[in-house]
C-alpha positions in Angstrom: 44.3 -10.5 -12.6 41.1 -12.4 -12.4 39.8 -10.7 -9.5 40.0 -7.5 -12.3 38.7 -9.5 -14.6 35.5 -10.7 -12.1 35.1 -7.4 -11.6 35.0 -6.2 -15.0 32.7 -8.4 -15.7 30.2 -8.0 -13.0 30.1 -3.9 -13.8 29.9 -4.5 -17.6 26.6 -6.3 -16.5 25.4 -3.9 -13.9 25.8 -0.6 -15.8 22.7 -1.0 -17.9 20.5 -1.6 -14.9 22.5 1.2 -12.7 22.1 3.5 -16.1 18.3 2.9 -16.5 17.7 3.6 -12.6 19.4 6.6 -13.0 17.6 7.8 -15.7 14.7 7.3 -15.3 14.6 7.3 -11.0 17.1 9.2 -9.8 17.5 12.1 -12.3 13.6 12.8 -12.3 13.7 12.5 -8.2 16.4 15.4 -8.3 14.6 17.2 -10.5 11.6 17.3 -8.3 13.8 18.3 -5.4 15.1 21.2 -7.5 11.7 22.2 -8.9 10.2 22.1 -5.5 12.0 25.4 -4.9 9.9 27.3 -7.4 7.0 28.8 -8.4 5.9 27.6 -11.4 2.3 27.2 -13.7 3.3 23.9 -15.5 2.5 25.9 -18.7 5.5 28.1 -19.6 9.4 28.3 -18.8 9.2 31.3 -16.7 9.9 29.8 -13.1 10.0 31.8 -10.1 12.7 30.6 -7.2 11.4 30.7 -3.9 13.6 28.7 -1.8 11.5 26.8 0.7 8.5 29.0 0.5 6.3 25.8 -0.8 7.6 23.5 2.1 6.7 26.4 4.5 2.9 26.7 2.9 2.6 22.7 2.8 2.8 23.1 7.3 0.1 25.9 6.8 -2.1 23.4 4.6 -5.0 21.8 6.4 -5.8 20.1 3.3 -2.5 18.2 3.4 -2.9 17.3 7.2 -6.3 15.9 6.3 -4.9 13.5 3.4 -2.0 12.6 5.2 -4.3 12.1 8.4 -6.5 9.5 5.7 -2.8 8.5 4.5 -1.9 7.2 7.5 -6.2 5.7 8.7 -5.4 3.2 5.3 -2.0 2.6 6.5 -3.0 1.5 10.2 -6.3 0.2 9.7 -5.9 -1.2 6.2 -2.7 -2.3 7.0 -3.4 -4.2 10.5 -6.5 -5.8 8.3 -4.2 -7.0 5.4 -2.1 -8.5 7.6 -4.6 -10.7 9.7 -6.4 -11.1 6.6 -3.3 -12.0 3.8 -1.5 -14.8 6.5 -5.2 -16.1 7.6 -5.9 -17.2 4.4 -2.8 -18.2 3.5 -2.9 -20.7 6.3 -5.9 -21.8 5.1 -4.4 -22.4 2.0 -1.9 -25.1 2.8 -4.0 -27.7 3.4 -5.4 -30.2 0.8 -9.2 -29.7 0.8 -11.8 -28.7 -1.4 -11.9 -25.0 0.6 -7.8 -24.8 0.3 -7.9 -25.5 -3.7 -10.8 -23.2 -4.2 -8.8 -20.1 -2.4 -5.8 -21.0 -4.4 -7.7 -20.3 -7.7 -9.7 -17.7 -6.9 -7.2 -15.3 -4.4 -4.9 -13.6 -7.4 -8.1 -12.8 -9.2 -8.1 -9.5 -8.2 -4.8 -8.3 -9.3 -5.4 -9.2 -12.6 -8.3 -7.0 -13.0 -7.4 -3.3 -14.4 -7.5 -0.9 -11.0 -10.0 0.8 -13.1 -12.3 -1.7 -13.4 -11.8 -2.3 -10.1 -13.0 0.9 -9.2 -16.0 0.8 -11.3 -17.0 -2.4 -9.9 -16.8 -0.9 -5.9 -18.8 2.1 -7.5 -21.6 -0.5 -8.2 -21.7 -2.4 -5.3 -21.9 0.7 -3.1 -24.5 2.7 -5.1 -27.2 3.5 -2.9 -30.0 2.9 -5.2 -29.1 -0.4 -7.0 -25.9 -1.6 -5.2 -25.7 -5.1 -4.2 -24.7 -3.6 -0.5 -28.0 -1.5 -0.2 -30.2 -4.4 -2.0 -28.6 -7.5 0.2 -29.3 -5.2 3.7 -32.9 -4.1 2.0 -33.5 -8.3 1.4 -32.5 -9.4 5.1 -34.8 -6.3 6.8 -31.7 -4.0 7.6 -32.9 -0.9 5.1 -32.1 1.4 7.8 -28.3 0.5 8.0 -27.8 1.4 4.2 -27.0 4.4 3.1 -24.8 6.6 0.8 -21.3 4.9 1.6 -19.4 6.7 -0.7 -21.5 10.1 -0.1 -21.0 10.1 4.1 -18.4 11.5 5.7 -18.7 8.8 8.7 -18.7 6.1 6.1 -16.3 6.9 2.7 -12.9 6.3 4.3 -14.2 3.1 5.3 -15.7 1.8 2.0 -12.7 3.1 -0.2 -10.3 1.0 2.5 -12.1 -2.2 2.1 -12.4 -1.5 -1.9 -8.1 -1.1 -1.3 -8.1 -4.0 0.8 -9.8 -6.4 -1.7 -7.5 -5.1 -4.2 -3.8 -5.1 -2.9 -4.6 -8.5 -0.8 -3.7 -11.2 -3.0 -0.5 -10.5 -2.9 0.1 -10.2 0.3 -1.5 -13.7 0.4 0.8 -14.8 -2.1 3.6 -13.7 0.3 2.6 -15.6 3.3 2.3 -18.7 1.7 5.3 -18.5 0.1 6.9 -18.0 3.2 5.0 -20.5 5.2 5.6 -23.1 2.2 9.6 -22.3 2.7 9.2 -23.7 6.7 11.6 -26.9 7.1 9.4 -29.7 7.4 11.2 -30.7 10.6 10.0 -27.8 12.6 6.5 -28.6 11.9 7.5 -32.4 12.8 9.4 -31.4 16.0 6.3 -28.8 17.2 4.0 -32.0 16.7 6.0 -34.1 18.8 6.3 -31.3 21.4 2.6 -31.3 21.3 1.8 -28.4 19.7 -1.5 -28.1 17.2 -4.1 -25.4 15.4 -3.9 -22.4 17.0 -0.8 -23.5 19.3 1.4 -24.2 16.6 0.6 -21.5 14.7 1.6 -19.0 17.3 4.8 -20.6 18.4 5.9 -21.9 15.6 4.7 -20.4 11.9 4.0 -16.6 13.0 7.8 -16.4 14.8 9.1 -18.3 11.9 7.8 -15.3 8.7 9.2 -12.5 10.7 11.5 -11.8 7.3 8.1 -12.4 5.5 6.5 -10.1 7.8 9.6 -7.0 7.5 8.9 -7.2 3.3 4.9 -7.0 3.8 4.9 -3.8 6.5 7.1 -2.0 3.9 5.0 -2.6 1.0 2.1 -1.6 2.9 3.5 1.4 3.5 4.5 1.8 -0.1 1.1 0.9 -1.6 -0.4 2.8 0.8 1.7 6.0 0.3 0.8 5.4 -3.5 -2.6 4.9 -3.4 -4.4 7.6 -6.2 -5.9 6.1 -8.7 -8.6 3.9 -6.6 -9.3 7.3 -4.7 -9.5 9.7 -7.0 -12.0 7.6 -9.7 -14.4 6.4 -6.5 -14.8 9.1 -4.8 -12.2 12.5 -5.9 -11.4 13.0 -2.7 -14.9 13.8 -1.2 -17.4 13.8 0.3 -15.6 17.5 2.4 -12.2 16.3 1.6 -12.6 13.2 3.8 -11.3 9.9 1.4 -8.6 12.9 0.3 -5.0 11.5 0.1 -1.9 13.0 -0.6 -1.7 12.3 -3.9 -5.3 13.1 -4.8 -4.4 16.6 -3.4 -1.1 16.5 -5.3 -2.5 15.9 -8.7 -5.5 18.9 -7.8 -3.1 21.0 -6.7 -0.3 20.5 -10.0 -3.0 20.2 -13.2 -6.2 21.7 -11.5 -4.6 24.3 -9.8 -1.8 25.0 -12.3 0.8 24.9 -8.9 3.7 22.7 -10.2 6.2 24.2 -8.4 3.3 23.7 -5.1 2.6 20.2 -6.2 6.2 18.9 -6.4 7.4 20.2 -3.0 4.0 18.3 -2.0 5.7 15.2 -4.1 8.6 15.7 -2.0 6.7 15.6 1.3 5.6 12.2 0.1 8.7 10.6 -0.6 9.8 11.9 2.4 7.4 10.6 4.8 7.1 7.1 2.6 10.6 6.9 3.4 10.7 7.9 7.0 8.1 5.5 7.6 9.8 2.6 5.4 13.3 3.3 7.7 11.4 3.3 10.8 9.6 0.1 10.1 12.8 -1.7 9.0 14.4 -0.3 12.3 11.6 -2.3 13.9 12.3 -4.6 12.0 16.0 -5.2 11.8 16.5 -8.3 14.2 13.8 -11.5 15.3 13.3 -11.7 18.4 13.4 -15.2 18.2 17.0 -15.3 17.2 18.0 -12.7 19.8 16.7 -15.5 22.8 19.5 -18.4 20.8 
């Protein structure tokens, strides 16, 4: 009788949650799934069903390889670099100095911006008339190095990464030194007496020890990565030649430029798939330390 009653109780709790996801989540994913099948303008209620004619065109698309080949430039690169970066300075972080306090105030600042501002603000500092970029390599005597870092091929990718990177980083900060915070004060006490210091300790002791830290971050990466439109499409649209185009850029070109719904969902679908392949993959990696596997 009370194990009924415990479970009544947790499912009279859990059903507005599990309603909401489903409404709101899971209803609109199926929906994509079915409307993938069609061909459809976005503007009427006539629909055409095509079966998987749209997944077929998607492997004929050399736009879509190019984004998801940018996709997956920002996942490796920007990811490798958020990840040096984010547990760098959240190291740095844990001691008690004027440096330490300082990157505690300033590291959330920009995810409290608007990603639109954000945007604007990148647009500025890589103009290559007035940009702080151009002006700071013009004041040192390196002129010849600037150029149009949003308007080059060689260079767009590049710029819009670090303008992602400088944006998502805090909180991967804040997840590293949360995580190195949450280390027993014993294990930094017994690697001290064992000798180990600075660089030492940090690679025997704190980098084995966030290996659940590290599992969350590579799967958000992924996620924000996969995600990533609005920064994109405001800096740069997906130029110059289609070469800062992602697959979401491409998606929202194809669905209210185009007028290709049915086109643009299967392509929506393509992205949850491979966000999810990637996510499963990673927490395959992922699934054991191999710290605890030597116990």
């Amino acid at each position: 009788m009370r194990r009924d009653g415990r479970t009544t109780f947790i499912i009279t709790f859990l059903a507005p949650a599990v309603s909401l996801y489903g409404v709101f989540v899971l209803w609109p994913l199926l929906q994509s799934f079915v409307l993938s099948l069609y061909r459809w303008r976005g503007v009427s209620a006539k629909k055409t069903y095509v079966g998987l004619e749209n997944f077929q065109a998607l492997t004929r698309d050399d736009v879509l390889w190019q984004a998801l080949k940018n996709n997956l430039w920002l996942l490796v690169v920007g990811g490798l670099a958020v990840l040096v970066i984010g547990v760098t300075i959240a190291h740095a972080m844990q001691g008690s100095g004027w440096m330490a306090r300082a990157l505690r105030g300033v590291y959330l600042f920009p995810q409290v911006i608007s990603l639109v501002v954000v945007a604007i603000l990148w647009m500025f500092l890589y103009n290559p008339s007035f940009g702080l970029i151009t002006s700071g390599l013009n004041a040192i005597g390196l002129g010849d190095l600037a150029r149009p870092w949003l308007g080059d091929s060689k260079t767009a990718l590049p710029s819009v990464g670090i303008a992602f990177l400088w944006y998502v980083l805090g909180f991967y900060i804040m997840l590293f030194a949360a995580g190195i915070k949450s280390i027993p004060s014993e294990i930094h006490e017994a690697a001290a007496l064992d000798g180990s210091a600075g660089l030492s300790k940090f690679w025997k002791v704190t980098w084995p020890m966030l290996w659940s830290v590290k599992r969350v971050a590579v799967v958000y990466i992924v996620i924000n990565v996969m995600n990533v439109f609005a920064l994109v499409y405001l800096m740069t649209q997906g130029g110059p030649d289609r070469k800062t185009e992602v697959m979401l850029t491409y998606l929202y070109e194809q669905a209210f430029k185009n007028n290709q719904f049915g086109y643009a969902t299967a392509l929506a679908v393509g992205v949850f798939v491979v966000s999810m392949a990637l996510c499963l993959i990673l927490m395959f990696l992922f699934r054991k330390n191999p710290e605890e596997a030597r116990v």
